[in-house]
N, C-alpha and C positions, 0 to 999 in steps of 0.2 A: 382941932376937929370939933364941929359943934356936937351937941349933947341936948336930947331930949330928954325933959322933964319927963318923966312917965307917969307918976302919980297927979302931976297937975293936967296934964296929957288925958290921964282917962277922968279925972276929975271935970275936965271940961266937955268930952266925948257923949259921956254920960249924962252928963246935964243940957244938952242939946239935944239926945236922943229923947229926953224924960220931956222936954216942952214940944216935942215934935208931934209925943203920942199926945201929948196934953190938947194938942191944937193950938199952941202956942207960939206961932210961927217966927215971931219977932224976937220971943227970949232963942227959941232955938238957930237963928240966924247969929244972935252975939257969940253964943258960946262955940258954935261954929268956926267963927272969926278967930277966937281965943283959943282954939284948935288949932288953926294954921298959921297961927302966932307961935306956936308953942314946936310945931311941927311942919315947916314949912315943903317936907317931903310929902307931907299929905298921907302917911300912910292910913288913915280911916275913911279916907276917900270923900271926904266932907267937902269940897269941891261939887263933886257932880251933886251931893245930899242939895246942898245951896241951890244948883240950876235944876234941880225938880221940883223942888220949893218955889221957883222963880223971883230966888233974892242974888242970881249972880246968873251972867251966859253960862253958855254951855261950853264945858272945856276944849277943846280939840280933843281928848281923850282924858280915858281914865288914869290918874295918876299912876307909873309902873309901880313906883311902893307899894302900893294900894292894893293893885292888883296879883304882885308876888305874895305880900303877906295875904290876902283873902285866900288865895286857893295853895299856897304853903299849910296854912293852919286844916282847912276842908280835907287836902288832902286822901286821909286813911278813910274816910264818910264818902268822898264822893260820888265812887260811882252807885251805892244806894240810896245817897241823898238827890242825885240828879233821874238815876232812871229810875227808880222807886216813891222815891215819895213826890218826884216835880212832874215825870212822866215825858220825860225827856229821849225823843225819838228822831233827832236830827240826822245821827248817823244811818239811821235806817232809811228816811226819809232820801238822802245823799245816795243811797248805791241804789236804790227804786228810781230814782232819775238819772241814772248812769248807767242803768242796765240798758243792754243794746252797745255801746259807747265802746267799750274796754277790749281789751285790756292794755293795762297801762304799763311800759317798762319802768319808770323812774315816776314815782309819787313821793308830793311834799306834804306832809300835813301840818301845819301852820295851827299852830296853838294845843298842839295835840291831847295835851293834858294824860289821863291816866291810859289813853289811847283806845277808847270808843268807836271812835273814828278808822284806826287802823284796821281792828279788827272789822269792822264789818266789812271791809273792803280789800279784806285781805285776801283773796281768791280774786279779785281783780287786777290786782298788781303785782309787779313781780319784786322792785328794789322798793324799801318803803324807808323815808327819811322823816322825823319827827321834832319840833323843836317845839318848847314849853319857858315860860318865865317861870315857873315855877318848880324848884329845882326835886320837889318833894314828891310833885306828879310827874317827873319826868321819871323818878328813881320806881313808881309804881308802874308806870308804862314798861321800864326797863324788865324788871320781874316774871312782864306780862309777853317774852321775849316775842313782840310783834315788829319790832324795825329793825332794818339792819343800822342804822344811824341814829342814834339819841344825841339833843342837846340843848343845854341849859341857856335859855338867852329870849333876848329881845324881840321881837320876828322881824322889826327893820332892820336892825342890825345885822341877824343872820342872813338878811337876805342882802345885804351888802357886800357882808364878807365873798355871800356865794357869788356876787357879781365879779369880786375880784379873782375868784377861783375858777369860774369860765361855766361853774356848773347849773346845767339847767334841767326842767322836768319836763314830763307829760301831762303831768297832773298837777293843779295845786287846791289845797284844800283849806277854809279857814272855817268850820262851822264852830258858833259860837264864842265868834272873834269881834264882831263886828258890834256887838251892842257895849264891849268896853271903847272902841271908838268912834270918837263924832267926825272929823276930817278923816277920810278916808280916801282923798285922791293917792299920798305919796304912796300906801300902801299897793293899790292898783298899779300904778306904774311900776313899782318893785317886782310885781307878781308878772308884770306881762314883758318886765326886761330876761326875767327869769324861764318863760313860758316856751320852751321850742316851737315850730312855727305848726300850729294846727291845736299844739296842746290846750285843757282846759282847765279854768279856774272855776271851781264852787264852792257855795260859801252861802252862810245863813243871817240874817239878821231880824229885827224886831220891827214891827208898824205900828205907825197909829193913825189916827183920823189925819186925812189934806188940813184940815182945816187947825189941826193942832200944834203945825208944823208955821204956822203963821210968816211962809215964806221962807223960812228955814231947810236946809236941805237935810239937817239934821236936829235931832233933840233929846233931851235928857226927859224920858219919861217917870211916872211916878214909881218904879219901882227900882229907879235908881239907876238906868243900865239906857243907852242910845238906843235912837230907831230912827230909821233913815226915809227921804224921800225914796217914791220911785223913780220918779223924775234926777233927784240929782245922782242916784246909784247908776240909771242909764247915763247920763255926763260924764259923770267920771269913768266907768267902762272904756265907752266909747273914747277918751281923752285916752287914753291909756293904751289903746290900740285895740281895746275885745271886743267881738262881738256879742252883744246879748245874745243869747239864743233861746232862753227859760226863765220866768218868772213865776215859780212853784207857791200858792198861798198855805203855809203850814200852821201848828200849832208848834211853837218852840217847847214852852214848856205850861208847865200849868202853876198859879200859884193862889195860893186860897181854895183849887178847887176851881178854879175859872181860869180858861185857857188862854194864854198870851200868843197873839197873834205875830206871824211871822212870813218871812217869803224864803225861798231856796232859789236863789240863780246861780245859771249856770251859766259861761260864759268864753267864749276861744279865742284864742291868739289869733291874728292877721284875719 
């Protein structure tokens, strides 16, 4: 089994983060490299750091290491670091566009985390099923007794097993799934193999200017996290079998103090 260096690991982490604040783009690109030398799991996520830098493409997603240890460690902080200090109102935003819609017998909440999501739409639905990479915010979702199903996993993978189990929803939900990935067709098809016929997918992700997207359907903006075309989210939708039906212009979240621009679609099976 291989073995990370840990000390030469954050020794290198550190000194890419220190040229990065510097405006040193170049040193913080080697040490980078000398990161995922070190650690080819990628768990500091210095991949996507690189494609915002614009010294490497954009990943197809964010590395899952990366992604389990960031919101593993957040955890016990996040829900006053996300809706308190970022101003983070996705889930609310999510059942204001679904009001009218409901109610729903089987909901999947895809990425659920400490279950935000749940709760506010927990008078909308009646079976609520949640899955998290991160085993730390599933165990605080658990606590928070909002699902009758908790589980620790991947969400392609869960959504594979569920194809082998027959099981499908009314509802599926990904808010604040979509800015850790950049390919986002397998996803879609997943959701709409899973989708009963009429059911509806929604789900959040991040914009940025046409023009930043430089023909890209997706990209790693500066603060580290995806944002996707409109053009290619209707693509892929529409690939996948959904119909658009909503393209909501939100504020995800806020950071500095200056609000990160976002959309809320909503979308139906057949």
């Amino acid at each position: 089994m291989n073995t990370v260096d840990n000390d030469a690991l954050a020794e290198a982490y550190n000194r890419g983060l220190a040229c990065e604040k510097a405006g040193d783009i170049d040193g913080a690109a080697r040490a980078y490299a000398d990161v995922l030398r070190i650690d080819p799991g990628d768990r500091g996520g210095v991949s996507v750091r690189l494609a915002a830098m614009g010294r490497a493409p954009a990943p197809e997603r964010a590395p899952e290491a990366y992604v389990e240890t960031l919101f593993d460690q957040h955890a016990e902080a996040f829900d006053a670091m996300l809706v308190d200090d970022l101003g983070y109102r996705t889930p609310e935003d999510l059942r204001a566009a679904l009001a009218g819609r409901g109610p729903f017998a089987r909901f999947l909440d895809l990425g659920c985390g400490t279950g935000l999501t749940g709760a506010a739409l927990a008078d909308m639905t009646a079976h609520r099923t949640g899955v998290d990479l991160s085993e730390n915010m599933v165990a605080l979702a658990h606590d928070k007794d909002i699902y009758d199903d908790l589980y620790v996993g991947e969400i392609a993978a869960f959504l594979d097993g569920a194809a082998g189990d027959g099981e499908t929803w009314d509802l599926i939900a990904a808010a604040d799934v979509l800015p850790y990935l950049g390919e986002i067709a397998p996803l879609f098809r997943a959701v709409s193999g899973r989708l009963n016929g009429g059911g509806l997918f929604a789900f959040s992700t991040e914009s940025a200017p046409e023009a930043a997207f430089a023909g890209r359907g997706y990209m790693v903006g500066p603060l580290n996290r995806f944002a996707h075309g409109e053009d290619y989210l209707r693509a892929a939708l529409t690939a996948a079998g959904l119909t658009p039906l909503a393209f909501s212009a939100i504020v995800v979240r806020h950071d500095e103090g200056a609000p990160v621009p976002g959309q809320l679609v909503l979308a139906r099976k057949g």
